[in-house]
C-alpha positions in Angstrom: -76.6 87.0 60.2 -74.9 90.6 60.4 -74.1 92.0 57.2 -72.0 94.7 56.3 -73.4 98.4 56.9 -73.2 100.5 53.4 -70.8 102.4 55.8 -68.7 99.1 56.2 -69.1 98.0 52.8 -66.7 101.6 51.0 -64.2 100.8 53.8 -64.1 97.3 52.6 -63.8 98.5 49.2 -60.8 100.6 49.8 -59.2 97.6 51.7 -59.8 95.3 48.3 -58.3 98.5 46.2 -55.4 98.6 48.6 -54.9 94.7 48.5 -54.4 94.8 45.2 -52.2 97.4 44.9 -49.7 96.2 47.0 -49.9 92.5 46.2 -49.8 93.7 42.6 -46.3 95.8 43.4 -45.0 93.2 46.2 -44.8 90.4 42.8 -44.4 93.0 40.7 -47.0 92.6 38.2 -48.2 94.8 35.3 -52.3 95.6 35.1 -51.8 93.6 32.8 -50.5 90.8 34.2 -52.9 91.2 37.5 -56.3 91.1 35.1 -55.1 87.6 34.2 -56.2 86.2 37.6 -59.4 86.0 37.2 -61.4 86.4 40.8 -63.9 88.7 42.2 -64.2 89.4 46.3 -68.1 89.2 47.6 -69.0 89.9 50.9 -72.1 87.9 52.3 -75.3 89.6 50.9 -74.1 88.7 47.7 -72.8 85.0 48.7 -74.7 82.2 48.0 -76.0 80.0 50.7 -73.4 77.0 49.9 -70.5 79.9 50.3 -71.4 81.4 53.7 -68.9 79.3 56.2 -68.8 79.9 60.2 -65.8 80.3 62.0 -63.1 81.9 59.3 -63.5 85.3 58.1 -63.1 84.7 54.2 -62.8 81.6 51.8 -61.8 81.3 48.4 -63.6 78.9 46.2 -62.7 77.9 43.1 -64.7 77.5 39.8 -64.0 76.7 36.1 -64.7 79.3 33.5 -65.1 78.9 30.0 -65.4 81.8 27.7 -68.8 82.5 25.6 -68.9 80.1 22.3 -66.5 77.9 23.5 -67.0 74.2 23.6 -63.3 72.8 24.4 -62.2 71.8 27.3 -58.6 73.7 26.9 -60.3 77.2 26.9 -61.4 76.7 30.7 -59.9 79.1 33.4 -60.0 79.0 36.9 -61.9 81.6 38.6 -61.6 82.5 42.0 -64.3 84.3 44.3 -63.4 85.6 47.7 -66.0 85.2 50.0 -65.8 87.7 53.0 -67.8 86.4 55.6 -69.3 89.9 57.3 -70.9 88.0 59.9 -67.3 86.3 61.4 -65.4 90.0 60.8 -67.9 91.9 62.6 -67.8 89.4 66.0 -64.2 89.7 65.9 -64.3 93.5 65.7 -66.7 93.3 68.4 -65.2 91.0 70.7 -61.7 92.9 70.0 -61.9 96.6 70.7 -58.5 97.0 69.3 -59.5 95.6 65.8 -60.6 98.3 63.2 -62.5 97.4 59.9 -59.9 99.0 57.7 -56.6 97.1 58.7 -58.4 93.9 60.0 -60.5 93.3 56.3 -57.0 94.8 54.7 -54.9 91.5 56.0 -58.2 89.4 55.1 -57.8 90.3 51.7 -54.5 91.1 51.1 -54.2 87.1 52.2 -56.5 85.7 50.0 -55.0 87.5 47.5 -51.7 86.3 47.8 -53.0 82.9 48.0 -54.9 83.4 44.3 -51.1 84.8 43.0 -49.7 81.6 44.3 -52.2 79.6 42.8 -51.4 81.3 39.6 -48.1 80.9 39.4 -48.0 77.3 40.4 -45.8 77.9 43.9 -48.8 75.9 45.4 -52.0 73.6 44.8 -55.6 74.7 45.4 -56.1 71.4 46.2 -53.2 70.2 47.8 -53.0 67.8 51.0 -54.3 68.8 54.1 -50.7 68.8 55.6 -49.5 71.1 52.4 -52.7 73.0 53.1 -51.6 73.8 56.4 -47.8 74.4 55.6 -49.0 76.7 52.7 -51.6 79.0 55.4 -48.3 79.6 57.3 -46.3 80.9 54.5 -49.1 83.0 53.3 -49.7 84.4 57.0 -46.0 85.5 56.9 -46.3 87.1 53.0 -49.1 89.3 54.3 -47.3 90.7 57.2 -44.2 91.2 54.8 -46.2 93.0 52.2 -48.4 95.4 55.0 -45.8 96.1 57.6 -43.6 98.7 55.8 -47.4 100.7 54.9 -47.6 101.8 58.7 -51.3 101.5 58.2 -53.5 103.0 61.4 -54.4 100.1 63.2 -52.3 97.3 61.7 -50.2 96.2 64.2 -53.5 95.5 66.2 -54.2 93.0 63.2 -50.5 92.0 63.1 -50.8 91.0 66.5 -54.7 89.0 66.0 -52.8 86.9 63.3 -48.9 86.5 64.9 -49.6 83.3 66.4 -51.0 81.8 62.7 -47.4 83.3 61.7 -45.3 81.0 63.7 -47.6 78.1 64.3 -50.4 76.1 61.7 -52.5 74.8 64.1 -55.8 76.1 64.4 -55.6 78.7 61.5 -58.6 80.9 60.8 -58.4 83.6 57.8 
């Protein structure tokens, strides 16, 4: 499977540094508040073989943390790791000459991000009904364009465009 180049992998840093700047201004969160959600984003040499998925660029999976010496069941977080799936972003880029790494992996994870706020602040289930599931990928779609468009980022409207039909319509939705 194609991984990410060490080229690929700062611009996919700077896309996660981005994300979280502007999802952290768009719900207006202090550093403070934003180190609460506990996630990390991990792109496929570092996934595990049970996280690597075909077909959507990123999943979120979520696990149950528990601080060091703790025993009770009430000191359990969730923990959410982003898995970027290299292998799915870089056929896309290939098979879409108008894609660019930056503003394609920028709307990845500027999604998944706002899908871990949500999560967090109770607006929606992690493990709610397929149908809710489906409703809730729409919404999300449409919070990512209204978060990126006012940054006039090079490139974005070409991942605008990849996405606009997973704005309006929730069938067939890929991240």
């Amino acid at each position: 499977m194609d991984t990410f180049t060490p080229d690929q992998i700062q611009i996919v840093n700077d896309a996660v540094a981005m994300s979280e700047e502007v999802v952290c201004n768009y719900y207006k969160m202090s550093a403070n508040q934003w180190l609460r959600h506990r996630y990390d984003v991990k792109t496929l040499a570092d996934l595990d073989h049970t996280e690597i998925i075909h077909g959507p660029f990123a999943q979120i999976i979520r696990y149950k943390g528990r601080r060091k010496n703790t025993m009770l069941g009430s000191s359990t977080y969730d923990f959410y790791k982003i898995c970027i799936q290299d292998h799915a972003i870089l056929a896309a880029l290939k098979s879409s000459a108008e894609l660019a790494l930056f503003p394609f992996t920028l709307y990845i994870i500027t999604h998944e991000l706002v899908h871990i706020v949500r999560f967090a602040k109770f607006l929606t289930g992690f493990d709610a009904s397929p149908d809710e599931k489906i409703k809730e990928e729409s919404r999300v779609h449409e919070k990512t364009h209204e978060i990126l468009h006012p940054l006039g980022v090079a490139g974005m409207e070409s991942a605008f465009r990849f996405y606009r039909k997973w704005r309006n319509h929730t069938e067939n939705l890929i991240i």
